[in-house]
N, C-alpha and C positions, 0 to 999 in steps of 0.2 A: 238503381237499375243497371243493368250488364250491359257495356259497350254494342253490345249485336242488337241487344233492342231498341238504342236507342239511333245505329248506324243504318241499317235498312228493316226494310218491311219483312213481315214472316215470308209472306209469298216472293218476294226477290229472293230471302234466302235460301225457297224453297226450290225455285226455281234453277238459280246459281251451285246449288247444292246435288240439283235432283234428288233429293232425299226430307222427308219429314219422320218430326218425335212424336209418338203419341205416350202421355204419362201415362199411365194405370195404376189401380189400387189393384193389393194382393187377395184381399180377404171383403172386401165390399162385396158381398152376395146378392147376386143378383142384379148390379150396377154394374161392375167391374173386380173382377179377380179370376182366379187361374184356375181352369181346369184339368181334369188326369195327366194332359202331354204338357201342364204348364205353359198354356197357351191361356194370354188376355181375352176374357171373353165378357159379356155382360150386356144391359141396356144400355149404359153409357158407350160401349163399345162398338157398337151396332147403331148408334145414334153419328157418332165419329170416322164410320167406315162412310158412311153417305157425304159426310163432310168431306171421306178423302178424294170421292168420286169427282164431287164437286171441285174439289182442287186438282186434279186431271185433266178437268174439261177443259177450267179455268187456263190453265197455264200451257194446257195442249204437252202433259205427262203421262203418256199410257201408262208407260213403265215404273212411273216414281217407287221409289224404294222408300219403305216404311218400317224405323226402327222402332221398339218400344223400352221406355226406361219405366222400370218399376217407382213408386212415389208412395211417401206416405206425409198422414194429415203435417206433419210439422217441417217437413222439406218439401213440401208439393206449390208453393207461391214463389221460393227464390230458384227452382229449377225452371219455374216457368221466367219467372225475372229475369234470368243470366242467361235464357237464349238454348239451355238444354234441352228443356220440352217446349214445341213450338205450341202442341194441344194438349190439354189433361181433361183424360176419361176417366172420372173417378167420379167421385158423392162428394163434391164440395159446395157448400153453405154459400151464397151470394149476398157478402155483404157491403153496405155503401161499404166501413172504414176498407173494406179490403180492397175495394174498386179504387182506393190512394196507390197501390200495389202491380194489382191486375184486374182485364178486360173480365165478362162474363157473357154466355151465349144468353139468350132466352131461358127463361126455368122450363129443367125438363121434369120438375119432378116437384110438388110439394108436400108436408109430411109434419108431423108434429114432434116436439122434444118430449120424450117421456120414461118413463124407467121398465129396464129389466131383473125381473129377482126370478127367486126357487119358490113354487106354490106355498111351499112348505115355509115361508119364512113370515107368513102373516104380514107382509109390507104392502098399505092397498094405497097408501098418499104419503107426499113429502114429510109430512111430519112423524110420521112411524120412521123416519130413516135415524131419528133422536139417538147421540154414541156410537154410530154406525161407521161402517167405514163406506164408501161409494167409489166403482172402478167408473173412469172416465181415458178416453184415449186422447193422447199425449197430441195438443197440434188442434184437439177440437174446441168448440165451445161452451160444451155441454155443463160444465163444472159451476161458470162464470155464471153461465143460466141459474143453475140449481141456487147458489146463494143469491142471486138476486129477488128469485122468488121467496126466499126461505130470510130475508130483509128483515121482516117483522119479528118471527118466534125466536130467530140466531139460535139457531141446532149446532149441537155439537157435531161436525161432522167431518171426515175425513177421507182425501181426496187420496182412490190407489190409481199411479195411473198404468195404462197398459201401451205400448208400443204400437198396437195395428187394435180394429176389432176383436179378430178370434181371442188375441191376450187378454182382452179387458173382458171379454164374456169367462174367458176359462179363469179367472180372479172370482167370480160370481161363483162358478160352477165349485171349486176348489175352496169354497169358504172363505178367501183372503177376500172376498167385499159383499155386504150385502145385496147393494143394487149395481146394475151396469146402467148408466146414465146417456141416452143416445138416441137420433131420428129413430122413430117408430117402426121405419120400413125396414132398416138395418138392422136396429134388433128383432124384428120378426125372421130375416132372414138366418142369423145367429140360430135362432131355438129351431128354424126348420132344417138347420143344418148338424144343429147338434142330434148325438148317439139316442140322447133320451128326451125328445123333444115335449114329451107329457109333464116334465117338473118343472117347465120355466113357463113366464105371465109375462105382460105386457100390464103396467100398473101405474095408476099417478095422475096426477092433472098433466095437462100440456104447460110445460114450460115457456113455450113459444112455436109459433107457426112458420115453416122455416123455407127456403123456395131454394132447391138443389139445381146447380148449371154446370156448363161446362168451363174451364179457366182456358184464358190466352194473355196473352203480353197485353199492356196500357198503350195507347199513344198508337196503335195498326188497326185507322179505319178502314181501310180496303179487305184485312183478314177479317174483320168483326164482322164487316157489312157481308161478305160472304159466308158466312155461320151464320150469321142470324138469319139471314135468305133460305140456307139449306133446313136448320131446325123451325123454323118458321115453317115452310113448303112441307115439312113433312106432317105439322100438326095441323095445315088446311085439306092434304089430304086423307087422311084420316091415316094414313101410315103408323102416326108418331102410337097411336092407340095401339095398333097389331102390336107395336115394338112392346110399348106397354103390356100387353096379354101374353105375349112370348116370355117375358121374363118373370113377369110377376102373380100369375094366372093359371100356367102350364106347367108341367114336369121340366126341371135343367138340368146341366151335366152338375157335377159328374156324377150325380146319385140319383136324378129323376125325382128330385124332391121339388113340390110346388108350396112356394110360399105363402099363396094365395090371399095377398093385399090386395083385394079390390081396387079399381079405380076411385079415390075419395074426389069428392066435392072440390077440395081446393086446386087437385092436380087438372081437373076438368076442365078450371076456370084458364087455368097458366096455359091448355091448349087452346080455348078457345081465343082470348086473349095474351096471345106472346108478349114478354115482358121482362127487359133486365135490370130491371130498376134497381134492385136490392133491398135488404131489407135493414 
């Protein structure tokens, strides 16, 4: 862990600082990424601004000043470690081992592991992926999943990986992999965001049921115990739902494309029941 996180609290630094980080993903559609003027925008983002409010009131900061550092999956746990990003808005996976690492808000999101191809490639389960190659992004889990299900038959299979989402979908798109392996919501957002959204599928058994949150530092109960109050309070008032229907429901920038992931079953339960248990 990074000297800052282990010397004072986020909110003293906050405080001491006047100033907070919020990490962001680039290409996370519809969670967090950038639009036209390259401004962070997303569910995650909008679940994070209430957080900032709430750190306002808290510390009595009208003014606080709010930087953003861009993060991706393979550097987004030690920027939050070393005291860089105080929060991260992004789609990150809440798991115990990573709770060795870093703090998690409540799930704001849950979703299934499953795969993206081209209609045209005949891939409808794990086992059709047999001499394939599979794009997976660089930092996630998705890979680890796929062999683990894939235990029994041991496919021949080969891991291409990509640097953010868009990379690992244009691998698919571009023939360098058959499937793009990743939460279902994220790749739906991928095909509503690509040019020719009619060629690509959602295909596969569920690898795993997965529960997306927010990251903060380990060891700052006064920061956690105020995130989980704010993301709590918004899913008692039915808030955290709008946030849900605005991004995932509705037309977004910067093309007015809606991705139209319904609210499922399991994201239901994580608002009705708050919980950062991990998985």
């Amino acid at each position: 862990m990074g000297a800052m996180a282990q010397s004072s609290s986020t909110l003293d630094k906050i405080k001491s600082s006047g100033a907070i980080t919020l990490g962001y993903r680039e290409a996370s559609f519809g969670f967090s990424y950038l639009d036209a003027n390259l401004k962070p925008i997303g569910y995650s983002m909008d679940i994070c601004a209430h957080i900032l409010d709430a750190v306002k009131t808290k510390l009595q900061l009208p003014a606080l000043k709010v930087n953003y550092q861009a993060v991706t999956s393979a550097n987004r746990i030690p920027l939050v470690q070393n005291g860089t990003v105080d929060l991260e808005c992004g789609s990150t996976t809440n798991l115990v081992e990573r709770q060795k690492q870093v703090a998690f808000s409540p799930d704001i999101f849950r979703y299934n592991v499953r795969m993206l191809v081209k209609k045209s490639s005949g891939i409808k389960s794990i086992a059709d992926l047999q001499g394939k190659s599979v794009a997976t992004t660089t930092g996630t889990t998705s890979f680890r999943l796929l062999r683990q299900a894939d235990r029994a038959s041991r496919l021949d299979i080969t891991n291409v990986p990509g640097k953010d989402h868009t990379e690992s979908f244009l691998l698919v798109q571009g023939d360098k992999a058959a499937a793009f392996v990743l939460d279902d919501i994220l790749l739906a957002g991928q095909i509503a965001n690509a040019r020719d959204p009619q060629n690509y599928e959602i295909v596969g058994e569920s690898l795993r049921t997965e529960n997306q949150a927010l990251m903060l530092r380990n060891d700052d109960p006064a920061f956690k115990q105020l995130v989980d109050d704010t993301v709590s309070g918004l899913m008692q008032s039915g808030e955290m739902e709008k946030l849900y229907n605005r991004w995932f429901m509705s037309p977004i920038a910067p093309k007015g494309i809606n991705i139209n992931y319904p609210l499922n079953a399991e994201t239901r339960d994580a608002f009705a029941n708050p919980s950062s248990k991990g998985i």
